[in-house]
PDB file as gemmi writes it, atoms N, CA and C in Angstrom:
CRYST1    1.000    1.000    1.000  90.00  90.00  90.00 P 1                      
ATOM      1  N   UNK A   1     139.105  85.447  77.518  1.00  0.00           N  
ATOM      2  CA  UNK A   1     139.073  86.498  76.562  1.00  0.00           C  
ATOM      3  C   UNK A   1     138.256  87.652  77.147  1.00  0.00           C  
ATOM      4  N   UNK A   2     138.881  88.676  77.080  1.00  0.00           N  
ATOM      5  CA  UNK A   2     138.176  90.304  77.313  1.00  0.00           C  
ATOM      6  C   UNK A   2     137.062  90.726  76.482  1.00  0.00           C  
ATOM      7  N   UNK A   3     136.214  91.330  77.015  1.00  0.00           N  
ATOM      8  CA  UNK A   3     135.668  91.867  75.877  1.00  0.00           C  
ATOM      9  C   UNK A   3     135.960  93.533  75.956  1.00  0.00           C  
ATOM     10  N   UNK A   4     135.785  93.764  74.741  1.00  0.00           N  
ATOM     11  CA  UNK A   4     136.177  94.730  74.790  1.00  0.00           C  
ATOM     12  C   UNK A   4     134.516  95.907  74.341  1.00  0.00           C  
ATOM     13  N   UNK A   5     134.654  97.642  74.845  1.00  0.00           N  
ATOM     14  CA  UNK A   5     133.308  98.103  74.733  1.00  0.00           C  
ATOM     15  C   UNK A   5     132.592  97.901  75.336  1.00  0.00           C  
ATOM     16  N   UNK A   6     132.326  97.036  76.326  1.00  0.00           N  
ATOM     17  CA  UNK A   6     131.371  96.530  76.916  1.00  0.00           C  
ATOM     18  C   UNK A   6     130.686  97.845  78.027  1.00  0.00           C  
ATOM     19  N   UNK A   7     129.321  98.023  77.426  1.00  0.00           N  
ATOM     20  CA  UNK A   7     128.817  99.000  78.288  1.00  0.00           C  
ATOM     21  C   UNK A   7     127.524  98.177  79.120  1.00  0.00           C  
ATOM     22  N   UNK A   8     128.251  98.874  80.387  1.00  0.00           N  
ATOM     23  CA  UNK A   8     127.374  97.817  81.339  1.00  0.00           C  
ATOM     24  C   UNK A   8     125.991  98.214  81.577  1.00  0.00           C  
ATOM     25  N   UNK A   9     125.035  97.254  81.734  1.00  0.00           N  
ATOM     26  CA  UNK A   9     123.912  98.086  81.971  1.00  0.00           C  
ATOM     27  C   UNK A   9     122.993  97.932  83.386  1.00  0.00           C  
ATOM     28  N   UNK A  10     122.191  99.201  83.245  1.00  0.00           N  
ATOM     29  CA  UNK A  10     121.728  99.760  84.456  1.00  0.00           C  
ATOM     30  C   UNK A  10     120.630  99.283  84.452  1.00  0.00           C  
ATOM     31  N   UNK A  11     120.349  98.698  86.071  1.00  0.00           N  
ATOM     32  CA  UNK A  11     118.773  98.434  86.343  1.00  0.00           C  
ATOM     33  C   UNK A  11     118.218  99.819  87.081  1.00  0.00           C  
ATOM     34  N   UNK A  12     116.937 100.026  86.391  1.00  0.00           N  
ATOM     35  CA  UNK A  12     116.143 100.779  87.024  1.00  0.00           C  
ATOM     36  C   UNK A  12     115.042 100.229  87.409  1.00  0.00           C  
ATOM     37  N   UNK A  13     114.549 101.060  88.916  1.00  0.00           N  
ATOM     38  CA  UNK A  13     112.804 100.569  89.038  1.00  0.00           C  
ATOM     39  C   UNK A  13     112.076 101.057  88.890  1.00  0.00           C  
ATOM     40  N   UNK A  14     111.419 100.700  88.292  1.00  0.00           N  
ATOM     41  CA  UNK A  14     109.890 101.564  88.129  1.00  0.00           C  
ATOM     42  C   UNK A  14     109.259 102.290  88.535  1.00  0.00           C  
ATOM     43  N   UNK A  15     109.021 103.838  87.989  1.00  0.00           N  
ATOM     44  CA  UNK A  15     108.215 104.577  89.094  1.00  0.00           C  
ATOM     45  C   UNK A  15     107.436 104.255  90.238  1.00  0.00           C  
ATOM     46  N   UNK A  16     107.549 104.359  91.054  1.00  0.00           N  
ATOM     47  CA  UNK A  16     106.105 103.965  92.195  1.00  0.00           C  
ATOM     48  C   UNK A  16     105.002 104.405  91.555  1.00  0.00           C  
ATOM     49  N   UNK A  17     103.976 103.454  91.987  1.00  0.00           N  
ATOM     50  CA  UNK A  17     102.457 103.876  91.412  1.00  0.00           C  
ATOM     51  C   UNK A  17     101.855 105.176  92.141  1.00  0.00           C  
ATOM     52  N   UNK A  18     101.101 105.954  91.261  1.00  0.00           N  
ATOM     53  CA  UNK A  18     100.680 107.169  91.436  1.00  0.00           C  
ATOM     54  C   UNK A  18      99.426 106.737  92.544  1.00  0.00           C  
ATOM     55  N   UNK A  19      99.537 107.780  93.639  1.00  0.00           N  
ATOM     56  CA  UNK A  19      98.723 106.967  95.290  1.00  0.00           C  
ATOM     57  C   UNK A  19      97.387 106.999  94.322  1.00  0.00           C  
ATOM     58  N   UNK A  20      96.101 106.398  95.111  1.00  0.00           N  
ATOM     59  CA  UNK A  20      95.283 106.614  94.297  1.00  0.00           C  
ATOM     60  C   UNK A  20      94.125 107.591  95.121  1.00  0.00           C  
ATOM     61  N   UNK A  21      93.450 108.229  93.894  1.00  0.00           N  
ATOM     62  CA  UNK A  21      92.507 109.241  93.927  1.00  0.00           C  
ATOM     63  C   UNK A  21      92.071 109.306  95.661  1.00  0.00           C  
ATOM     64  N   UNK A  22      91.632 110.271  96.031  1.00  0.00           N  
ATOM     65  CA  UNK A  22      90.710 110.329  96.821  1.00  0.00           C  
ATOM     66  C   UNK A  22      89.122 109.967  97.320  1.00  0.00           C  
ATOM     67  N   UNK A  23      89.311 109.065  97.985  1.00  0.00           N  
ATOM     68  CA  UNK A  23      87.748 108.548  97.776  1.00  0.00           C  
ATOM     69  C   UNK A  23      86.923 109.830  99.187  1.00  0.00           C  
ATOM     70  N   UNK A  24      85.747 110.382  98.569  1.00  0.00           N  
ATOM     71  CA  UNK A  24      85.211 110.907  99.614  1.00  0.00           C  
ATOM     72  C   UNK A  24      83.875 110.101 100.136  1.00  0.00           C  
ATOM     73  N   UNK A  25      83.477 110.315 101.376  1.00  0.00           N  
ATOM     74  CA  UNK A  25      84.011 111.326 102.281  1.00  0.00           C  
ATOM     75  C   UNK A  25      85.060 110.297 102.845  1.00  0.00           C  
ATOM     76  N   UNK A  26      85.723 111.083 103.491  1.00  0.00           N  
ATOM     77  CA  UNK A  26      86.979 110.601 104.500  1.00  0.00           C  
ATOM     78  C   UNK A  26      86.528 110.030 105.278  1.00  0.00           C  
ATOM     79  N   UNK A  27      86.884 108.646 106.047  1.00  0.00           N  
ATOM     80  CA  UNK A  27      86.415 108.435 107.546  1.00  0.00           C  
ATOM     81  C   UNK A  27      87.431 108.031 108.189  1.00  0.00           C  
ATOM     82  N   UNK A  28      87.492 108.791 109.465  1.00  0.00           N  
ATOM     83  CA  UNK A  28      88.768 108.833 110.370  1.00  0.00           C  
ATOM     84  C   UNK A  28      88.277 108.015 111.652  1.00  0.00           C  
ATOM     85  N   UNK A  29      88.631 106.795 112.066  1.00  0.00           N  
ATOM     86  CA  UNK A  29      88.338 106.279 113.592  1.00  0.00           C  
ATOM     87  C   UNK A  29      88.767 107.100 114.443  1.00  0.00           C  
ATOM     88  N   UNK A  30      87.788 106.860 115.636  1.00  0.00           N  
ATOM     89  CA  UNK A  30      88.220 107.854 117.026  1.00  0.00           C  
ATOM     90  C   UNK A  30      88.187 106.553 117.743  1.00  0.00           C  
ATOM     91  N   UNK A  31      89.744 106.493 118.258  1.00  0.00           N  
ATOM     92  CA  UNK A  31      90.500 105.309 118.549  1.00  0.00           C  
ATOM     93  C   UNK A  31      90.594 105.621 120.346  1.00  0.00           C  
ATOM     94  N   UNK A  32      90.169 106.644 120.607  1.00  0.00           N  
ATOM     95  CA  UNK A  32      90.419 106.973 122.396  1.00  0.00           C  
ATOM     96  C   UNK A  32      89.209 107.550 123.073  1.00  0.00           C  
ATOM     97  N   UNK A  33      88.391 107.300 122.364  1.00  0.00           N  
ATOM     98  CA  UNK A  33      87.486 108.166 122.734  1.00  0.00           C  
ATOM     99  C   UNK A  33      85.971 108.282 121.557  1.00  0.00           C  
ATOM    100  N   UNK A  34      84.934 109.280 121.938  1.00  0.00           N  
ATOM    101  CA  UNK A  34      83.770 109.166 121.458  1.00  0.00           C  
ATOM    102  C   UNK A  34      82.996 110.887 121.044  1.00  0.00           C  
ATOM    103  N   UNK A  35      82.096 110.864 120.421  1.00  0.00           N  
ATOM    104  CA  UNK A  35      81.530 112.331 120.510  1.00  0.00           C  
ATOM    105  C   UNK A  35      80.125 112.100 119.851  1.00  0.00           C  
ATOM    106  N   UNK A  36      79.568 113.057 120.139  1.00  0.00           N  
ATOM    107  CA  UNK A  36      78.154 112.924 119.741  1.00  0.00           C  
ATOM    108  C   UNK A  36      77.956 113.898 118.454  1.00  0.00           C  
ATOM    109  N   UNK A  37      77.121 113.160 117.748  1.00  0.00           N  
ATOM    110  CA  UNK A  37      76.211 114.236 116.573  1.00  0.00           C  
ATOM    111  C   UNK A  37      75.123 115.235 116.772  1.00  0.00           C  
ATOM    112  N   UNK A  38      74.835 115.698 116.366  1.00  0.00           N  
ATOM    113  CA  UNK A  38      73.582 116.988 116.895  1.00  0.00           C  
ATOM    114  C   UNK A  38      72.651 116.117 116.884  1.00  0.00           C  
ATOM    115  N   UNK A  39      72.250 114.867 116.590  1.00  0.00           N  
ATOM    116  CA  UNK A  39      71.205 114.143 117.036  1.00  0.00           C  
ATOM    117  C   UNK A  39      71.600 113.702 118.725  1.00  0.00           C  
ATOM    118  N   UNK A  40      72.613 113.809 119.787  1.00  0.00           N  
ATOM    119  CA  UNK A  40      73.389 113.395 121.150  1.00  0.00           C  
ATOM    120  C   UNK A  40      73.787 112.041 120.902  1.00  0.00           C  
ATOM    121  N   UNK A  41      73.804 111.451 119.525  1.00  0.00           N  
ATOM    122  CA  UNK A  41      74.342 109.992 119.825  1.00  0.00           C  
ATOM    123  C   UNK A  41      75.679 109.593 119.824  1.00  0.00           C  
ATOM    124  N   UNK A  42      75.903 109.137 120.151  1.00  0.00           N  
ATOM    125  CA  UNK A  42      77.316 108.355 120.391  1.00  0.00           C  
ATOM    126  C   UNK A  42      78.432 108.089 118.765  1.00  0.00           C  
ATOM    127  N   UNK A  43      79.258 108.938 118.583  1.00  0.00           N  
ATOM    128  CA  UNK A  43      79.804 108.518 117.641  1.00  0.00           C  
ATOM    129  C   UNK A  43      81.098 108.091 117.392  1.00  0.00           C  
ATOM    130  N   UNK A  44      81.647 107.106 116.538  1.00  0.00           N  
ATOM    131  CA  UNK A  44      83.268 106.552 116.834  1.00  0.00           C  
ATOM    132  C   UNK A  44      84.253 106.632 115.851  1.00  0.00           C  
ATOM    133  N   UNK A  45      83.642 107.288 114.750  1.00  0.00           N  
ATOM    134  CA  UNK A  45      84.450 107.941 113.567  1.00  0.00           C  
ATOM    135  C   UNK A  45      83.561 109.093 113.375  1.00  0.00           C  
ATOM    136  N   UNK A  46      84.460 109.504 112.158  1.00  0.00           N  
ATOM    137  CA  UNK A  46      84.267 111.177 111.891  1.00  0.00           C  
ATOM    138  C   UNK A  46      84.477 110.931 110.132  1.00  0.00           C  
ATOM    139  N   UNK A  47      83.063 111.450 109.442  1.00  0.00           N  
ATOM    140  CA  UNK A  47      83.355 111.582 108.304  1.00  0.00           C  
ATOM    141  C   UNK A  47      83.502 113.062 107.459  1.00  0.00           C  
ATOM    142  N   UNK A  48      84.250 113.180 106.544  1.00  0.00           N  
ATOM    143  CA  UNK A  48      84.491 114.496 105.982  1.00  0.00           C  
ATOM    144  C   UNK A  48      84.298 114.521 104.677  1.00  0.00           C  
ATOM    145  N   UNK A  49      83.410 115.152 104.681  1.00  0.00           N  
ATOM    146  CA  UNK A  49      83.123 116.018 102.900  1.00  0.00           C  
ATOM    147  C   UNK A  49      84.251 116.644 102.545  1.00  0.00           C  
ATOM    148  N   UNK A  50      84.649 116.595 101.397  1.00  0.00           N  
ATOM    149  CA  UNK A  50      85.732 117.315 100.218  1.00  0.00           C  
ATOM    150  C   UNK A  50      85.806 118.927 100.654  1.00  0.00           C  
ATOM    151  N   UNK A  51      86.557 119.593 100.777  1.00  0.00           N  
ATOM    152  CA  UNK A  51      86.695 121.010 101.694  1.00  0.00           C  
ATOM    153  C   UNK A  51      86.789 121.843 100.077  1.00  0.00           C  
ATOM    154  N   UNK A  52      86.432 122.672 100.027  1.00  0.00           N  
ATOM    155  CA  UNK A  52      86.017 124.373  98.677  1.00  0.00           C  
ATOM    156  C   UNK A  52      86.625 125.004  99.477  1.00  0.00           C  
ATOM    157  N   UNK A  53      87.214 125.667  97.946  1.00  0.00           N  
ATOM    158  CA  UNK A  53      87.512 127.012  98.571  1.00  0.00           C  
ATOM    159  C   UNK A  53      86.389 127.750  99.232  1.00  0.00           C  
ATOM    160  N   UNK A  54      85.192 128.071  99.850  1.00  0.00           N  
ATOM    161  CA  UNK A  54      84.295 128.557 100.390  1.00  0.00           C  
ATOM    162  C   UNK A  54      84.742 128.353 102.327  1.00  0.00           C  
ATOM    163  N   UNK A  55      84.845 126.792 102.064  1.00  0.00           N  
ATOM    164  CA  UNK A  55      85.722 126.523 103.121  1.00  0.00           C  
ATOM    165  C   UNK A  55      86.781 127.493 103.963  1.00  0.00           C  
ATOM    166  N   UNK A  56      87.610 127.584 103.142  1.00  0.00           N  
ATOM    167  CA  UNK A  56      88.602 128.458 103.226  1.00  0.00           C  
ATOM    168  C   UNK A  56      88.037 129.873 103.651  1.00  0.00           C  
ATOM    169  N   UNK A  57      87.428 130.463 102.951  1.00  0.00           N  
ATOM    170  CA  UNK A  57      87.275 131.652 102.929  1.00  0.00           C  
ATOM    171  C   UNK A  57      86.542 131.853 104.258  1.00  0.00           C  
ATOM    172  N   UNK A  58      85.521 131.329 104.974  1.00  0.00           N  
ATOM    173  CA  UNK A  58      84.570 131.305 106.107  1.00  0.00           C  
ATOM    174  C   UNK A  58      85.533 131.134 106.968  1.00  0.00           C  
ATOM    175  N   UNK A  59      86.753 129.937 107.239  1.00  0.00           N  
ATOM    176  CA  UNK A  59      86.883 129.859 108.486  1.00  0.00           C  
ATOM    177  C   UNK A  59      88.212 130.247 108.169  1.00  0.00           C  
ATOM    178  N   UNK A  60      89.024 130.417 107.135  1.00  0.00           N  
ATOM    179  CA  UNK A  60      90.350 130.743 107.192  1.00  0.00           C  
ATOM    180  C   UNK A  60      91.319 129.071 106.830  1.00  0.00           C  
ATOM    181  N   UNK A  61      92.650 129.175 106.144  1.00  0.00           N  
ATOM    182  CA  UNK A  61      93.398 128.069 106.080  1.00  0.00           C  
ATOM    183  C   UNK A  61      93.887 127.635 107.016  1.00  0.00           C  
ATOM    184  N   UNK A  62      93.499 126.637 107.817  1.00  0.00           N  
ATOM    185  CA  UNK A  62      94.133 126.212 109.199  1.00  0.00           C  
ATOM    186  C   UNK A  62      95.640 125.777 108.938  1.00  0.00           C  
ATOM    187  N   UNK A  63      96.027 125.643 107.899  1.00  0.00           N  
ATOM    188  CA  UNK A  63      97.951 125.102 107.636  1.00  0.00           C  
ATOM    189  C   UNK A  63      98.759 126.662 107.187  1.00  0.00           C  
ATOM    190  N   UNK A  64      99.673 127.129 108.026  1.00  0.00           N  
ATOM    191  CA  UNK A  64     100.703 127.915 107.442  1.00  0.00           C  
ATOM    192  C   UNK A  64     101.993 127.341 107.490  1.00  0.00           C  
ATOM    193  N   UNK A  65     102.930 128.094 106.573  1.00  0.00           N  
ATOM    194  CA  UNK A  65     104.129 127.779 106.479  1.00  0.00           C  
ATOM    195  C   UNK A  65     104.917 128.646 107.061  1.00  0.00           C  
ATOM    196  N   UNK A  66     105.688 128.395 107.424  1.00  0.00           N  
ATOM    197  CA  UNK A  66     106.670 129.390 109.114  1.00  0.00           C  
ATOM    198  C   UNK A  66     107.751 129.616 108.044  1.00  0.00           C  
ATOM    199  N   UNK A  67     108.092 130.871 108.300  1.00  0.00           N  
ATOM    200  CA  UNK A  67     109.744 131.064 107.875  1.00  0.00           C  
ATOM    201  C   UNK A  67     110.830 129.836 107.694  1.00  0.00           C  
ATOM    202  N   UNK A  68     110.754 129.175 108.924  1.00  0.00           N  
ATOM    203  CA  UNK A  68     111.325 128.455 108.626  1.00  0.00           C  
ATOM    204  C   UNK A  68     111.309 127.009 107.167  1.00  0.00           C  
ATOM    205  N   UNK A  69     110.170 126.994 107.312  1.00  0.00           N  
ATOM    206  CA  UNK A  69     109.115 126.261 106.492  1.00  0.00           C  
ATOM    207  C   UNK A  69     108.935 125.458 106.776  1.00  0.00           C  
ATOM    208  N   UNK A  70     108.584 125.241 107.590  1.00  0.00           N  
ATOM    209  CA  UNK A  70     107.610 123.986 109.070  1.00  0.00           C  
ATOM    210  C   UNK A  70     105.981 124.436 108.949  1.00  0.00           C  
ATOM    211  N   UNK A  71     105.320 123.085 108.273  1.00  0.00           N  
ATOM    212  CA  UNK A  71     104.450 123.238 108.289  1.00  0.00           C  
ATOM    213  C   UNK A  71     103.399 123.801 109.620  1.00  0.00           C  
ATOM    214  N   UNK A  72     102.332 124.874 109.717  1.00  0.00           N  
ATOM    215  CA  UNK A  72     102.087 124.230 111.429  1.00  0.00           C  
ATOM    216  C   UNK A  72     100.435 124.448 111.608  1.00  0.00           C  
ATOM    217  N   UNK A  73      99.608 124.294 112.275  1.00  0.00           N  
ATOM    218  CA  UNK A  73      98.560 124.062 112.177  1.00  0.00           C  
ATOM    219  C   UNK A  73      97.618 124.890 112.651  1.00  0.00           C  
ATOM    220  N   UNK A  74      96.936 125.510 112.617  1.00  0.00           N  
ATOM    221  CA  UNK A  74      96.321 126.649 113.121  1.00  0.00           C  
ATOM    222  C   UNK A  74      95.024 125.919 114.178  1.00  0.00           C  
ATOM    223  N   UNK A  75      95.246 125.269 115.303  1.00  0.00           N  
ATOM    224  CA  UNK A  75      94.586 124.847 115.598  1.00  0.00           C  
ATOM    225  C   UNK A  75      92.653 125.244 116.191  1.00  0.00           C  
ATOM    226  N   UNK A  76      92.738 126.121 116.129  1.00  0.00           N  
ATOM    227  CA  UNK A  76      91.304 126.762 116.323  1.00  0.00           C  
ATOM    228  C   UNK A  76      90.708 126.895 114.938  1.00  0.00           C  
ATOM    229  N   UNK A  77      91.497 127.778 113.600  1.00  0.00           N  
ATOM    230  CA  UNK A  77      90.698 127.632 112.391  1.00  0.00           C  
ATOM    231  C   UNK A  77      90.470 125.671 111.905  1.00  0.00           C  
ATOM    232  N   UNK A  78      91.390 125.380 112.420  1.00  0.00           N  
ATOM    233  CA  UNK A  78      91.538 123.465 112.015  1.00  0.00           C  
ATOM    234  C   UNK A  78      90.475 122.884 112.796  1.00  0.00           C  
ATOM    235  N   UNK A  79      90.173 123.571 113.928  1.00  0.00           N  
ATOM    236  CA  UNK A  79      88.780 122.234 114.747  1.00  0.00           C  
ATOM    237  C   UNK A  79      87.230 123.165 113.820  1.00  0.00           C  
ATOM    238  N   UNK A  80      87.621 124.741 113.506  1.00  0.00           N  
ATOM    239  CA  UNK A  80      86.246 124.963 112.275  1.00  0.00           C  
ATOM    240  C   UNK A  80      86.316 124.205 111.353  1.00  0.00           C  
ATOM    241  N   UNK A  81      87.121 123.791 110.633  1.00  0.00           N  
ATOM    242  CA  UNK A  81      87.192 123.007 109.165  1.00  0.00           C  
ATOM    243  C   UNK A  81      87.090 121.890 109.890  1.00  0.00           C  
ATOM    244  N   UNK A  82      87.192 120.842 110.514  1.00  0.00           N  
ATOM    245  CA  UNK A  82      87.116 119.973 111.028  1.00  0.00           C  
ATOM    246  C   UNK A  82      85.486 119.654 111.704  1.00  0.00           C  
ATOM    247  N   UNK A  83      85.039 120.790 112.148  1.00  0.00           N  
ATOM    248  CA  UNK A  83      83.605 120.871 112.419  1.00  0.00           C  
ATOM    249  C   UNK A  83      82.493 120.848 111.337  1.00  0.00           C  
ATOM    250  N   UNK A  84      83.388 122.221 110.468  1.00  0.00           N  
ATOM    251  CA  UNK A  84      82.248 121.940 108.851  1.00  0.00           C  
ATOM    252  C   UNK A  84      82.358 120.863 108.492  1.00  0.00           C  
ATOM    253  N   UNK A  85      83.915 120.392 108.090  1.00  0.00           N  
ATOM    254  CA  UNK A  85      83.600 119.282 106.888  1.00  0.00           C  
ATOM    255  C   UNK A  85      83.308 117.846 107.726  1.00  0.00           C  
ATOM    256  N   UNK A  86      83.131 117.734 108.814  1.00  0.00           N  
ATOM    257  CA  UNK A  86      82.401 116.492 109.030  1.00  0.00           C  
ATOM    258  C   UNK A  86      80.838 116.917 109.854  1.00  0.00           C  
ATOM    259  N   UNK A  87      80.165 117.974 109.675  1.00  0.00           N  
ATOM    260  CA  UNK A  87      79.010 118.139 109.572  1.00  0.00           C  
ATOM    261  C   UNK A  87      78.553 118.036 111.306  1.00  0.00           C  
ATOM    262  N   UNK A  88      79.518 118.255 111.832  1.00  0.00           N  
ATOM    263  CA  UNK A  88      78.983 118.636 113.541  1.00  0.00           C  
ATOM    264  C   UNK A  88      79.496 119.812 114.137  1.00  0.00           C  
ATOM    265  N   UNK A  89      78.819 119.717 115.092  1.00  0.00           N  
ATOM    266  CA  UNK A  89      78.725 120.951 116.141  1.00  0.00           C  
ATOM    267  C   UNK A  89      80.201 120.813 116.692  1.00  0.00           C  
ATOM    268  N   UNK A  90      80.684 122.487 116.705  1.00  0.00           N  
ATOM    269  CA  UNK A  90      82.120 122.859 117.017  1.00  0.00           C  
ATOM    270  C   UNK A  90      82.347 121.961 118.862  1.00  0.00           C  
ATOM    271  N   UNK A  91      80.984 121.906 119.873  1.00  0.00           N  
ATOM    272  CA  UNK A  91      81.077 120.999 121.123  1.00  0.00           C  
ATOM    273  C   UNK A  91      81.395 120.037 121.036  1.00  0.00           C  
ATOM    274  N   UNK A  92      81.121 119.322 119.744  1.00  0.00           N  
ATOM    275  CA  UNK A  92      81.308 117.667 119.842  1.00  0.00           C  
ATOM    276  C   UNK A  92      82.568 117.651 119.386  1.00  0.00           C  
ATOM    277  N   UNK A  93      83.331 118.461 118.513  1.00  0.00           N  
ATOM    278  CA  UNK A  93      84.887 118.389 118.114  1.00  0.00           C  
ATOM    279  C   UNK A  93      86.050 118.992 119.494  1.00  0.00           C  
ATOM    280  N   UNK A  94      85.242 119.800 120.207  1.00  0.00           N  
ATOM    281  CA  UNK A  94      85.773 119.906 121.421  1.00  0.00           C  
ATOM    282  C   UNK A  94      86.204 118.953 122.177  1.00  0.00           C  
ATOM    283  N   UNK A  95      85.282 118.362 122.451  1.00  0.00           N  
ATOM    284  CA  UNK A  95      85.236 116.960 123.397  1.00  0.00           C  
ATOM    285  C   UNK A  95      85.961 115.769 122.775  1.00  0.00           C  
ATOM    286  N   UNK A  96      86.783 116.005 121.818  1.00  0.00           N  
ATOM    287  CA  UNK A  96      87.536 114.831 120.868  1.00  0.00           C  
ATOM    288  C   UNK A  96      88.760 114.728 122.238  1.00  0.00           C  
ATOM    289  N   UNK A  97      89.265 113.015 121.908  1.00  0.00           N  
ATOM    290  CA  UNK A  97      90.313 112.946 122.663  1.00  0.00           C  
ATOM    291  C   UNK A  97      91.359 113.353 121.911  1.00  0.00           C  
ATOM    292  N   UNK A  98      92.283 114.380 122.246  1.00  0.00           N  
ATOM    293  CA  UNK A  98      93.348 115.419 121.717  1.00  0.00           C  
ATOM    294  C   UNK A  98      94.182 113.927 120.456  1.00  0.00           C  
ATOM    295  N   UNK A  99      94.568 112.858 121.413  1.00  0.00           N  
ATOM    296  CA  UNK A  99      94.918 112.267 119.747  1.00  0.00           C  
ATOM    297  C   UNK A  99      94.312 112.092 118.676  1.00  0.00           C  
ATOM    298  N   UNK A 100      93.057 111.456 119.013  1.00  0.00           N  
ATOM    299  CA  UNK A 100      91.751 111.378 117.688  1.00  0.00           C  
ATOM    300  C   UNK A 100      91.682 112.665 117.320  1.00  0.00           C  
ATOM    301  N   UNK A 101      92.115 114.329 117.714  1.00  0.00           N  
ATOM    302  CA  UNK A 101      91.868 115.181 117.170  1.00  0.00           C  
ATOM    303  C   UNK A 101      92.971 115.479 116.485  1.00  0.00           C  
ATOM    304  N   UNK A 102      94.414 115.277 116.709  1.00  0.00           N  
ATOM    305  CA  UNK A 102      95.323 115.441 115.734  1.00  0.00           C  
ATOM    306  C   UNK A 102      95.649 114.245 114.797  1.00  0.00           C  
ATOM    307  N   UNK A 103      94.672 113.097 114.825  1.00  0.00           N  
ATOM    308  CA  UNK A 103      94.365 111.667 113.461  1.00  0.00           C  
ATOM    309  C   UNK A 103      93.762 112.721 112.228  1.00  0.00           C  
ATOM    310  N   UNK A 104      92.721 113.453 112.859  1.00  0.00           N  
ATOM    311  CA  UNK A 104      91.848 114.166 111.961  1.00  0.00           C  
ATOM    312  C   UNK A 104      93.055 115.450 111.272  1.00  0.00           C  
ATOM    313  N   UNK A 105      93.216 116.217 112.489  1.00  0.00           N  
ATOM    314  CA  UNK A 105      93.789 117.236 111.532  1.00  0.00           C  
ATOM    315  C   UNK A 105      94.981 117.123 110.738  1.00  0.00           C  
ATOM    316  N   UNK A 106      95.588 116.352 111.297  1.00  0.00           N  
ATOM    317  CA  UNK A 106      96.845 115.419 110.257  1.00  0.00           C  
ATOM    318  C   UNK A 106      96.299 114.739 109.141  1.00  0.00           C  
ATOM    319  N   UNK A 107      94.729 114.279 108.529  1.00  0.00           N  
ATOM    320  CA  UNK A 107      94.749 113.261 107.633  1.00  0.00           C  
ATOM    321  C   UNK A 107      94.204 114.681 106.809  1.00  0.00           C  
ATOM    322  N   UNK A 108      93.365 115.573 107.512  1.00  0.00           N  
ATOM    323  CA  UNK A 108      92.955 116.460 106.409  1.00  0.00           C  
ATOM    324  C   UNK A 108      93.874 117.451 106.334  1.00  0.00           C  
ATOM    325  N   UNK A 109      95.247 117.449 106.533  1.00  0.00           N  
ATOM    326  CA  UNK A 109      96.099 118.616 106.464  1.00  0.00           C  
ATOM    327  C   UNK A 109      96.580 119.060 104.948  1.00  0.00           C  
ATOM    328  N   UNK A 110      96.979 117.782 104.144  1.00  0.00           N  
ATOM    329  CA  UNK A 110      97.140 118.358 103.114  1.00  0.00           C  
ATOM    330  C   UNK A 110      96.227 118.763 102.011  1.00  0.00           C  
ATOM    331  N   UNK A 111      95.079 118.764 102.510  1.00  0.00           N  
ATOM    332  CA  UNK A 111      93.759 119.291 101.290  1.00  0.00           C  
ATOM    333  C   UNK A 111      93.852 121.341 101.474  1.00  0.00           C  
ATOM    334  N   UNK A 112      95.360 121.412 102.308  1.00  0.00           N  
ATOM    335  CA  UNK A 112      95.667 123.169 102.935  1.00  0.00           C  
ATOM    336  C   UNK A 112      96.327 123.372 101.865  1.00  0.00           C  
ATOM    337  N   UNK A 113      97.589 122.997 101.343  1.00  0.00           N  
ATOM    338  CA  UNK A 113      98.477 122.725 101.005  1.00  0.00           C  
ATOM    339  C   UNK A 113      98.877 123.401  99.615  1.00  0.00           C  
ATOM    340  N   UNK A 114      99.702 123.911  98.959  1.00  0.00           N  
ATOM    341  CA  UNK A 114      99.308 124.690  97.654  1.00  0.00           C  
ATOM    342  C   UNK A 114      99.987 123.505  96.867  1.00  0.00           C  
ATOM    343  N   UNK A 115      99.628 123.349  95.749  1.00  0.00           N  
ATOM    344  CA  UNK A 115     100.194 122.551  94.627  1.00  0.00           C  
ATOM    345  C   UNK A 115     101.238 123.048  93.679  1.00  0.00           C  
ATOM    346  N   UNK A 116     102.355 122.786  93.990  1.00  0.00           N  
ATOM    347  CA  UNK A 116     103.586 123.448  93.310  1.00  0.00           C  
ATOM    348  C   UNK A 116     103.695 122.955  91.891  1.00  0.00           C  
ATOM    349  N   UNK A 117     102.914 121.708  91.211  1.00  0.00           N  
ATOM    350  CA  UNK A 117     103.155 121.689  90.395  1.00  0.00           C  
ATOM    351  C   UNK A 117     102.141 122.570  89.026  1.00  0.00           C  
ATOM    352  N   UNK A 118     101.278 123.403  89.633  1.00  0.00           N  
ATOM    353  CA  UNK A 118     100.239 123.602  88.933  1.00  0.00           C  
ATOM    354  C   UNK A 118     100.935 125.198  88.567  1.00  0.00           C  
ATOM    355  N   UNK A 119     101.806 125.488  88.984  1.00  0.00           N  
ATOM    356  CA  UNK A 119     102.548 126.679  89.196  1.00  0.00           C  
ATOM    357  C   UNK A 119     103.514 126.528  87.391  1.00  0.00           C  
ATOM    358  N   UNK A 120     103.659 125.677  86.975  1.00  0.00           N  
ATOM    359  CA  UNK A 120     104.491 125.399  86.169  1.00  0.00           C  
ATOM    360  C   UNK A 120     103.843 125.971  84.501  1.00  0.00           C  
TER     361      UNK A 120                                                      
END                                                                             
């Protein structure tokens, strides 16, 4: 026997969980390499304080958006913000091994970023 009407039904899944909050400060391993603190000691992560707009304004937004709209990185204003917000000398972010320096500017890239939904 048929049935008849029969409306079939749909599985849905569940939103994904909303990521969670930001815990500060950030700490990023330096996985190739080492740098010193203004005390000369030896250091193997990098921690970062929460970036202000003050931030911004002193050293400039190290993230623009290209015509095309490719994010891209302003790498000289990005090793200042990278120097302020983990509280060392612009020498010791110098001396980063170039991958441990794009771990960092990749994890703090989107604190650049404008919030499209706040626009609404």
């Amino acid at each position: 026997m048929k049935a008849k009407n029969v409306i079939p039904i749909r599985q849905t899944q569940p939103p994904p969980p909303a990521p969670p909050p930001e815990v500060w400060p950030i700490v990023v391993k330096l996985l190739h390499g080492s740098t010193v603190n203004r005390r000369g000691e030896e250091i193997h992560q990098l921690e970062f304080r929460q970036p202000f707009a003050r931030d911004v304004k002193l050293r400039g937004n190290p993230i623009h958006i290209s015509a095309e709209g490719e994010a891209l990185i302003d790498e000289k204003k990005m090793s200042a913000m990278i120097a302020a917000l983990s509280d060392l000398p612009a020498y010791s972010i110098d001396r980063l091994d170039p991958r441990d320096w794009n771990s960092c500017a990749y994890r703090l890239r989107a604190f650049f970023f404008p919030e499209p939904a706040a626009w609404d």
